[in-house]
N, C-alpha and C positions, 0 to 999 in steps of 0.2 A: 507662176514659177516662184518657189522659196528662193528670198536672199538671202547667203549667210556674209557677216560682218564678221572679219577675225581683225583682232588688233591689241596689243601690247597695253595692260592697264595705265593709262596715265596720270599723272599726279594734275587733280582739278583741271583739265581740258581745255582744251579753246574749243568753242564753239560749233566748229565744225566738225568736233568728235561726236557730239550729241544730237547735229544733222545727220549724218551716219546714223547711226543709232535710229533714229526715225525713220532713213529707210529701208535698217534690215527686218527682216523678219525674224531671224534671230541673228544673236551675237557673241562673238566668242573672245573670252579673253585672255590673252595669253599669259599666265599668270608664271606659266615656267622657261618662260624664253629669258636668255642673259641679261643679265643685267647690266649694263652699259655707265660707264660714265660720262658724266656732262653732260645727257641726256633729259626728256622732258618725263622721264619716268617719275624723278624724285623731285622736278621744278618746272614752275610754269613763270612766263612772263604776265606783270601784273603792269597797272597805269606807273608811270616816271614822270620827273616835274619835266623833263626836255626828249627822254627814252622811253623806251619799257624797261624796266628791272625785276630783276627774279626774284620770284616768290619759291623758296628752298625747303625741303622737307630733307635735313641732314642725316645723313645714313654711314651707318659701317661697310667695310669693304673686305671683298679675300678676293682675288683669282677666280675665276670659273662661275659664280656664286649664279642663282636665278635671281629673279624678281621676287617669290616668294621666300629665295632663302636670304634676300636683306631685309635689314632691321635698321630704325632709327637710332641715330648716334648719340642720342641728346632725348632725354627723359622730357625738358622742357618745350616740345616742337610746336606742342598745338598753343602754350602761351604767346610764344614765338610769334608764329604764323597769324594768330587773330591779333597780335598788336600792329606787325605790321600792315594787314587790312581793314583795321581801324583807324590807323594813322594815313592810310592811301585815302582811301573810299567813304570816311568819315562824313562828308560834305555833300554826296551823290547823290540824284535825285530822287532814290527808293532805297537809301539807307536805313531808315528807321523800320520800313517794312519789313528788310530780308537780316536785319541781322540778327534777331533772336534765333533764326533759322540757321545760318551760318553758326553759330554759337553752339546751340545742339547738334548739328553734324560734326564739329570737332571733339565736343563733349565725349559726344558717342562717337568717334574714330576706336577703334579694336588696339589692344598692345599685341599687336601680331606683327608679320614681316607688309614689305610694303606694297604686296600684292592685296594683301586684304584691306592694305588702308587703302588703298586709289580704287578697289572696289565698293569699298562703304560710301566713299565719295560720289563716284559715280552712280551707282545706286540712288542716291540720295537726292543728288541734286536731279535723275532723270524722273525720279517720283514726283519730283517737285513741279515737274515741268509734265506732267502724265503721260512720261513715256514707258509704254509698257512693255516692250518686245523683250523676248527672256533672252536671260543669257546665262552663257556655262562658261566654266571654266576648263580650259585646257588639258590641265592636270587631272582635271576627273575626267576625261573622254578615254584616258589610255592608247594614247594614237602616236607611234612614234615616228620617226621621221626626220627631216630637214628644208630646207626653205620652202618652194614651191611643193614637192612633192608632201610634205606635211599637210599645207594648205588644201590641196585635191583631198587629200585622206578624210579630211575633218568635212567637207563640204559632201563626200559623198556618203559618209558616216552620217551626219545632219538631215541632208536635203538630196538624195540619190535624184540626179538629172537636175539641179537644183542651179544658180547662177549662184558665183563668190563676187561680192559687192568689194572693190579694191579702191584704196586711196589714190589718187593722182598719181602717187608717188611711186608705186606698183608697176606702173609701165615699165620704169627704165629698168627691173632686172626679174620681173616672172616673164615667164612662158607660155606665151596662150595655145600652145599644142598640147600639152599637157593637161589643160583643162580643158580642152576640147577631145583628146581622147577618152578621158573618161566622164566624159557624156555630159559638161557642166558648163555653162556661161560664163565667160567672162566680162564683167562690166566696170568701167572707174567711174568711180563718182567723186566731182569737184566740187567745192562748195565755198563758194568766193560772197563774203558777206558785203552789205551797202556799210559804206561808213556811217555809223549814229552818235548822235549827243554824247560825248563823253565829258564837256564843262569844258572844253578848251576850244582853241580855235582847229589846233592840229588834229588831227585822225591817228590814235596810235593804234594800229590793226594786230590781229595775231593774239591777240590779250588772253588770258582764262575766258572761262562761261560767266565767273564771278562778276567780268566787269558789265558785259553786260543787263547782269541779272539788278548790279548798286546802279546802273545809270537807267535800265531801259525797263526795270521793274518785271516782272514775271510775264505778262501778254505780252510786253515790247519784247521780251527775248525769243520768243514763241513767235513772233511776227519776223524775227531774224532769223532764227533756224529755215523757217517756212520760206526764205525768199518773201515775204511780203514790204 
């Protein structure tokens, strides 16, 4: 049975966006859903000397606006951003390995709205990681709609009798009548990682894929996605 994964582009991910990712068979990204403030669309939590503290991708705002129709507020974002995780992560155990790589995927971030940069993102780092399952964007499917009933439309469009692979989070407001009338599985998929070497004593969980990728090296984060 095909999984379909739908889910909101995130700005650089935790982890368990790109476990997802692994187990759909395809994946869709909502590239025209609202854009939200204070949200993990335009910031991720990255390592803190005592917290986690946000790594911020600053953006313009109107009323109503999508995901694809905001844009970064500050010309200077990607200087920004790589100095803050040069000054984080400078020290980590597979720094010298990833960060030409991190370097080139901000290089190469797109001046487009910030649908396409959290998808160049994720693109990028899922390459890195060989993860191949495709994915589309929502705005090109032409599937209109609203919350659950949106979701059904794209999953039977995709994968007719096919399962929607849903986040944990998913339970508390779709309707599995709905996706079981028209003919489709419902499944949630949790993904609760082991705590790993971060250089400190504490666990700071929830982090980007980045932190993983500076402390636990490319097969160490690959043996985290996997449960291993």
């Amino acid at each position: 049975m095909i999984k379909v994964a739908i889910h909101q582009p995130n700005f650089l991910p935790w982890p368990g966006y790109f476990a997802k990712l692994m187990q759909a068979d395809i994946f869709v990204l909502l590239d025209d859903a609202q854009f939200s403030k204070n949200n993990i669309i335009n910031r991720v939590r990255i390592l803190g000397d005592t917290a986690p503290r946000w790594l911020t991708l600053p953006v313009a705002m109107h009323l109503g606006q999508s995901i694809a129709e905001t844009f970064p507020a500050k010309p200077d974002w990607r200087r920004a951003a790589l100095a803050l995780l040069h000054n984080t992560y400078g020290k980590a155990a597979h720094f010298k390995a990833l960060w030409p790589g991190v370097e080139s995927w901000f290089a190469s971030a797109p001046d487009a709205g910030l649908a396409a940069i959290n998808r160049h993102f994720i693109t990028a780092i899922a390459g890195y990681l060989d993860i191949a399952t495709p994915m589309h964007l929502s705005s090109a499917l032409g599937i209109a709609g609203q919350s659950d009933d949106r979701l059904v439309a794209i999953v039977q469009h995709l994968a007719p009798g096919g399962c929607y692979l849903s986040g944990k989070g998913g339970a508390g407001y779709q309707d599995p009548a709905k996706f079981s009338v028209a003919g489709l599985t419902l499944e949630y998929y949790r993904f609760t990682p082991r705590p790993y070497n971060q250089g400190r004593a504490d666990f700071q969980p929830g982090l980007s894929v980045l932190d993983p990728l500076f402390h636990l090296g490319r097969d160490g984060c690959l043996d985290l996605l996997h449960g291993r």
